[in-house]
C-alpha positions in Angstrom: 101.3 89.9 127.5 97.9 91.0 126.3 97.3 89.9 122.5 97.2 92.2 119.7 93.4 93.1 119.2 91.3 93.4 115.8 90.4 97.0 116.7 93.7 98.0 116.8 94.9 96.1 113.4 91.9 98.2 112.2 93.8 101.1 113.5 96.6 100.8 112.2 95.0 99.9 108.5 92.8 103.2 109.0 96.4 104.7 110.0 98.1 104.0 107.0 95.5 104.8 104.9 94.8 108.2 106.6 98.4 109.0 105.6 98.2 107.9 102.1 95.5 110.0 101.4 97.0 112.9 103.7 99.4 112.6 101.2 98.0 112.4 98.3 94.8 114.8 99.1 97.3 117.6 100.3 99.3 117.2 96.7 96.3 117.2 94.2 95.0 120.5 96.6 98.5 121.9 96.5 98.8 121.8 92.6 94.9 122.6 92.1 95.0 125.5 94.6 95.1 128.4 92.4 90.9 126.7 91.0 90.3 125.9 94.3 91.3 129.3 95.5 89.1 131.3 92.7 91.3 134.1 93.7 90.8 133.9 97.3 92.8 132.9 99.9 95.4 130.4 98.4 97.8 131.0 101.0 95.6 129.2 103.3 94.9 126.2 100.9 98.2 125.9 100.3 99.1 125.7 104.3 96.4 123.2 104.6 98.2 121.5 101.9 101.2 121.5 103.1 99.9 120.4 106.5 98.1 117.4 105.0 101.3 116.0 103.3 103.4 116.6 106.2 100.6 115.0 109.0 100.5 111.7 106.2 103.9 111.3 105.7 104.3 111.3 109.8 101.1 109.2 110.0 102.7 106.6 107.7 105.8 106.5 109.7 104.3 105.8 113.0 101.6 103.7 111.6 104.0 100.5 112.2 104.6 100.9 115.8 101.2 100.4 116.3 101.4 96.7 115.1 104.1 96.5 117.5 102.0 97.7 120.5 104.1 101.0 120.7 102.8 103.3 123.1 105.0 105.6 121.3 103.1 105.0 118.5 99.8 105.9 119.6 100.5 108.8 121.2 102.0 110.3 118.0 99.2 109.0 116.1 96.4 110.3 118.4 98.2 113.6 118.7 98.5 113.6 114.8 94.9 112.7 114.2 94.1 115.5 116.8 95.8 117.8 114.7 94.1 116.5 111.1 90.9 117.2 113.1 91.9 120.6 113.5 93.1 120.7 109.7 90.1 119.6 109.0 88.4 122.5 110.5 90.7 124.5 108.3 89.5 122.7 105.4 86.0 123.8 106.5 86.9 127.5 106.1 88.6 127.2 102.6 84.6 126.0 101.2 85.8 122.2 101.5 83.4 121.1 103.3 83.1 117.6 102.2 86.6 116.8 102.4 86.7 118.4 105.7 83.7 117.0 107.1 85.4 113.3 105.9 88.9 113.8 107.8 87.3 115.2 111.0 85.3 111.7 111.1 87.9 109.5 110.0 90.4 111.2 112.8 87.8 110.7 115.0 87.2 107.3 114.3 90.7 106.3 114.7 91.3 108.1 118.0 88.1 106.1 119.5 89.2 102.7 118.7 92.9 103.9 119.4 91.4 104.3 123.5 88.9 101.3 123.3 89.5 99.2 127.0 91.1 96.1 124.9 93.3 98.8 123.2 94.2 99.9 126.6 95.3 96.6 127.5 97.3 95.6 124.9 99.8 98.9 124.8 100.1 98.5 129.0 100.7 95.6 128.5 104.0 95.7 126.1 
């Protein structure tokens, strides 16, 4: 049984703090949407809102199984972080750049070190 490596701890930190701020980003942009929105397109902040809480709340959930060496797990979390990337795109298109820019790296980030070959080892190997 292959030991639980420090990238994926790292993960799964990263993991639970992607979700918190998932969470928490998508409810401070759902109640500020009508200033961010300037009287543009709120319905489209407010989906990316919405999607944000929803993808941290699951992100949270998940987040554990990784500890655990749940294969699981990591699917749901790299398909999740696959989706924030595209969220983040959205973000991109609503003139949040910055905070776009930010969750497409961080998604990134975690699905690299989610696939490293030690990371590999340890989820085959449960």
């Amino acid at each position: 049984m292959a030991t639980r490596p420090g990238s994926v701890t790292f993960v799964a930190v990263l993991t639970y703090i992607n979700g918190a701020l998932d969470v928490i980003g998508g409810v401070i942009l759902l109640i500020a949407r009508d200033q961010v929105a300037g009287g543009g397109n709120s319905a489209a902040i407010t989906t990316s809102a919405i999607v944000s809480i929803l993808l941290g709340i699951v992100t949270v959930v998940v987040a554990r199984g990784l500890l655990r060496g749940s294969s699981v797990s990591r699917a749901l979390v790299a398909v999740v972080m696959v989706i924030d990337i595209l969220n983040g795109v959205l973000l991109l298109f609503t003139s949040q750049v910055v905070t776009g820019v930010i969750q497409i790296l961080w998604s990134i980030l975690i699905v690299a070190l989610l696939f490293t070959r030690r990371a590999n080892a340890f989820f085959t190997g449960r």
